[in-house]
N, C-alpha and C positions, 0 to 999 in steps of 0.2 A: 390281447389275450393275457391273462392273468400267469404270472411264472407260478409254474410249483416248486421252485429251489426250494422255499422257506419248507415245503409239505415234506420234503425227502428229505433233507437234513434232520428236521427233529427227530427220529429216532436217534441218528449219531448223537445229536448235541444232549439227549438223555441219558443215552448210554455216556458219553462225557461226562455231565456232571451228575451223573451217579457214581461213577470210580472216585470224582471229583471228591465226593463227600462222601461215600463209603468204603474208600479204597485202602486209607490209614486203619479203617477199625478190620477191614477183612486182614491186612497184613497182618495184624497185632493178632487177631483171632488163629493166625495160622501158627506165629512164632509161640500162642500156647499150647497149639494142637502138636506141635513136635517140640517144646521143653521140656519133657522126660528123654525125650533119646539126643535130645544137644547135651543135656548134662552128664547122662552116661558118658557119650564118648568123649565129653570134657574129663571130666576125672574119671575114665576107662574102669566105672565102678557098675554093676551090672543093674539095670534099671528100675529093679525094685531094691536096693539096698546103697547102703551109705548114704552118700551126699545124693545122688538125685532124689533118693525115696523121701529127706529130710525136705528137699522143695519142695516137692511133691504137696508134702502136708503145707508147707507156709502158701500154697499159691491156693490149698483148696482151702484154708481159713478166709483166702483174698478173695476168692471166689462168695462163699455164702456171705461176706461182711458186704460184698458188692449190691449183690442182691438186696439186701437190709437196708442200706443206706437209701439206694435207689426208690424203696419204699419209703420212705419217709422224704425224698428229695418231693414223691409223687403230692404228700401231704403239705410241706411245707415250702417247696418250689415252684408247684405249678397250681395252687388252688390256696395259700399262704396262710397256713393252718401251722401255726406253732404249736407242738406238744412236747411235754416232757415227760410221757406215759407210754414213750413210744415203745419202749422193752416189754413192755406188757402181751404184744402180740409174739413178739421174737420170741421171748419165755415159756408163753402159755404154746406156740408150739410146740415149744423144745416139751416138753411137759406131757402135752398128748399123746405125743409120736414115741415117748418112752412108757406111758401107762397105757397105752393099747398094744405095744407091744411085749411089755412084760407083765401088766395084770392081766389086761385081756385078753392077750396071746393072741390077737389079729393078725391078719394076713399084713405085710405094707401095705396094700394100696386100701383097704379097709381106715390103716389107721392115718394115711393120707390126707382121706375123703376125712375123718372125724379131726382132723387139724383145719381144712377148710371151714367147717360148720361148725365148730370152736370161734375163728374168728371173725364168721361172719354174725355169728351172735351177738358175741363182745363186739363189733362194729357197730351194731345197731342198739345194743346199751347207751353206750359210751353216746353216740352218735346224738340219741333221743333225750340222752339228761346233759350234756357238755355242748350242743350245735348253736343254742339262746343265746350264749354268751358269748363273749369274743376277746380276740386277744390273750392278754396274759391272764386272764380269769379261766379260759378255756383250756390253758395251758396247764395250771394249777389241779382243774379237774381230772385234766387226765393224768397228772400225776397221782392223786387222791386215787384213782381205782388204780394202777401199778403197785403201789406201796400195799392196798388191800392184799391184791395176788402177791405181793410177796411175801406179807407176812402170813397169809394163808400157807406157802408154803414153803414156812419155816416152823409152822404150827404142826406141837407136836401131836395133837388131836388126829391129822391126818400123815402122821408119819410111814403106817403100811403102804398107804400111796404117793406119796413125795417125797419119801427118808428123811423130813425135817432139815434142819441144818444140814445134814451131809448131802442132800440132796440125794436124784435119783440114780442110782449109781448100776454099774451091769447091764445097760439095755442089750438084747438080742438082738443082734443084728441079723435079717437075712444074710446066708452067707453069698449071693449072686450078689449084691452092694455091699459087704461087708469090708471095712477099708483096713481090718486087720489081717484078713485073707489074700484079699487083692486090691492094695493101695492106688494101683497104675487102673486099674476099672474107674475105683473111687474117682479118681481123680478126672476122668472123662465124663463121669454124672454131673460130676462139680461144677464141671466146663459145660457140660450142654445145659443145665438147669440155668447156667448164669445167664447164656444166649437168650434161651428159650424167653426168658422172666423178662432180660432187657427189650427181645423184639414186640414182647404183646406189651411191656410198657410205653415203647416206642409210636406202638397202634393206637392207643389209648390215647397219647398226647398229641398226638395228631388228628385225633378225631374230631368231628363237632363238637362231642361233650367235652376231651381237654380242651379246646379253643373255650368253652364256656367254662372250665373252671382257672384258666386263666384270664377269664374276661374278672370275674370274680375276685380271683387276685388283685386286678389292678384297680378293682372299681367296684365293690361290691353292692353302693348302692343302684351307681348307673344300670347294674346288670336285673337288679330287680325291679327300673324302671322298664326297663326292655321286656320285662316280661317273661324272666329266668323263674323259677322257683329255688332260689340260692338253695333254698335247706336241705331238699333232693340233692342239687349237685354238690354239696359237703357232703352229705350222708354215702353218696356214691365214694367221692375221693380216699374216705376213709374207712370205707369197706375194703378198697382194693388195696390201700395201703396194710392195711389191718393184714391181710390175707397173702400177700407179699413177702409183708417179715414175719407172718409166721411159718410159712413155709421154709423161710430160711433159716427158722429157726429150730423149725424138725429136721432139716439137714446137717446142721449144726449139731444135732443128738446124735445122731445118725455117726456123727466124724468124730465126736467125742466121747459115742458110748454113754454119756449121761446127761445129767440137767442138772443144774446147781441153782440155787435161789440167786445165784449174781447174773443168771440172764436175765432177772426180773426187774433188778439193778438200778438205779438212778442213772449209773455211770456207765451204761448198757445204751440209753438213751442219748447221753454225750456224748458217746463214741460216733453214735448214727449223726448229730449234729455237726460234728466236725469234720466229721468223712464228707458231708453236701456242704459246710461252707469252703471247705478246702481245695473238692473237686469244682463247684459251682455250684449256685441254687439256680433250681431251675433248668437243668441241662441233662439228666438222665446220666451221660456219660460222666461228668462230672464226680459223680457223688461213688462213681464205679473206681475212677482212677483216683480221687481220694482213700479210698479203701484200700488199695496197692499201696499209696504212700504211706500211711498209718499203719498197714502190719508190717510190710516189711523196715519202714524207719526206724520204728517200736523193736523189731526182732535184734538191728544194728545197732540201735543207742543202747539197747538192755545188753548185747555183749559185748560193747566197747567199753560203757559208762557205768556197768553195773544199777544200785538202787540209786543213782543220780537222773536216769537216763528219763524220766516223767519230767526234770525240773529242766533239763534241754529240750526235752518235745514241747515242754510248753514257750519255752522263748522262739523254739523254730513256724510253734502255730501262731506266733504274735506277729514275728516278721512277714510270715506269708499273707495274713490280716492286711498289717499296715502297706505294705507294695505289690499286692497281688487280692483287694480288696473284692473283689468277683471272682474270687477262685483261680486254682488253672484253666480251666478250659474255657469259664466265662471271660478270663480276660483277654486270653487268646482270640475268641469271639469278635469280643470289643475292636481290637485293636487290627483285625483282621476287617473287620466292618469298614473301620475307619481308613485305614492306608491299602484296602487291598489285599490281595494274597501272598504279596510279599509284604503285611503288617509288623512283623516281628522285625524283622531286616531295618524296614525306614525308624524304626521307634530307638532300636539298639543305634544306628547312623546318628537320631537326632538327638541321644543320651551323650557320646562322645563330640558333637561337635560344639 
């Protein structure tokens, strides 16, 4: 007679290694759900004021930069789409989400839905004249339409609706999300937007179509020998990417009250680069806890080192390059692959012996 040990254990051994491999990210989820009231009673300053209120803001900056990156990790880590147009969608939300709500006077969730269909449009642009070519040619075009959208609006032609250079300045905030009202709210939209974004990107890459647009990654011809239709699953990648950061980029108006023509930025687009090569390409999380490294690093070199403090990040972003060449979490990965769960332990062992 056949045993069923193996039948009745799998439940345990799931619930196992599911703690197993979501257990570090639930801890971490919980130490941000109570960082406004550790910092209070750290410095015994009352939870919307002083030093916890001024986290507050640096961890929701870390929050919508997460979100952004992670979109672009979606483009260029798991379907290996280089672009340098990537601000183009960050931007144009930030953009929307302040002209529907201050020219058009929309409800939010009106100007929400008109940030979604914003960038599923420009997805499908971009998508149908940029998808032919490949490579760094591809990458070039989508800088070509960002540069457009920014000098569009720096154009003083359209200044009643983009303030030109000044950019758009005063958006109306609902006051129920208003983070000048109540910053410790804000700050939990921040957080659950970041989950929410991470878990359905999470779904995405684990689905059949991620597995096909990493098959694509690795092998774009094989995948069209098999009988992919590539140009559908690029056209997908960068819809959802598209739609990703621009959502985080109407949240980003939303925390700053305006939109300036530097989210349209070249340098808008590097930042989302170095947050995924830093976190990991290709790892979702990665390109999350890149984005914690870069604002908060950025926030410590700028008041330690003053206007030095660009020409130290960029030595710190070479070494982490050169000996952490997969990122943190991709190397973690690796070398967890390779020795096991105790990876880091035998590697540190076989550096000192």
């Amino acid at each position: 007679m056949e045993s069923t040990a193996p039948t009745t254990q799998r439940p345990v051994l799931a619930r196992a290694g599911w703690l197993q491999r979501d257990g570090l990210l639930l801890a971490a989820l919980a130490v941000l759900a109570l960082f406004p009231f550790i910092t209070s009673l750290l410095s015994g300053e009352a939870v919307d004021q002083g030093a916890p209120k001024f986290f507050q803001g640096l961890l929701i900056q870390m929050f919508i930069f997460a979100v952004y990156a992670m979109s672009y990790d979606l483009l260029m880590g798991y379907t290996g789409i280089l672009s340098f147009g990537h601000a183009l969608f960050f931007g144009s939300g930030a953009y929307m989400m302040g002209i529907a709500l201050k020219h058009l006077q929309w409800p939010l969730l009106g100007a929400v839905g008109l940030v979604i269909v914003v960038a599923i449009v420009q997805s499908l642009i971009i998508g149908v004249l940029s998808l032919r070519v490949h490579g760094v040619y591809f990458a070039m075009v989508t800088l070509a339409f960002a540069q457009v959208a920014f000098l569009l609006a720096t154009a003083t032609d359209f200044r009643q609706w983009t303030g030109a250079e000044d950019g758009l300045q005063g958006i109306p905030v609902p006051a129920l999300v208003s983070p000048t009202d109540n910053r410790l709210r804000f700050y939990y939209l921040a957080l659950v937007f970041m989950v929410i974004m991470y878990l359905l990107a999470r779904r995405i890459v684990n689905s059949p179509t991620g597995r096909v647009l990493v098959a694509i990654r690795e092998n774009e011809n094989r995948a069209t020998m098999i009988g992919y239709n590539v140009f559908v699953f690029k056209m997908i990648a960068v819809i959802l990417a598209g739609v990703f950061a621009a959502l985080a980029g109407s949240l980003n108006a939303l925390w700053n009250l305006n939109a300036t023509p530097t989210v349209l930025g070249l340098d808008m687009t590097i930042e989302a680069l170095l947050m995924t090569i830093i976190g990991g390409v290709g790892t979702l999380i990665g390109p999350m806890l890149g984005s914690g490294v870069l604002t908060i690093l950025g926030y410590w070199l700028n008041a330690t080192f003053g206007r030095n403090w660009l020409l130290i990040l960029g030595v710190i972003y070479v070494l982490l390059v050169l000996f952490l060449p997969y990122g943190l979490v991709g190397t973690w990965r690796r070398q967890s692959a390779r020795f096991g769960p105790g990876g880091w332990r035998e590697l540190l062992r076989r550096t000192r012996s």
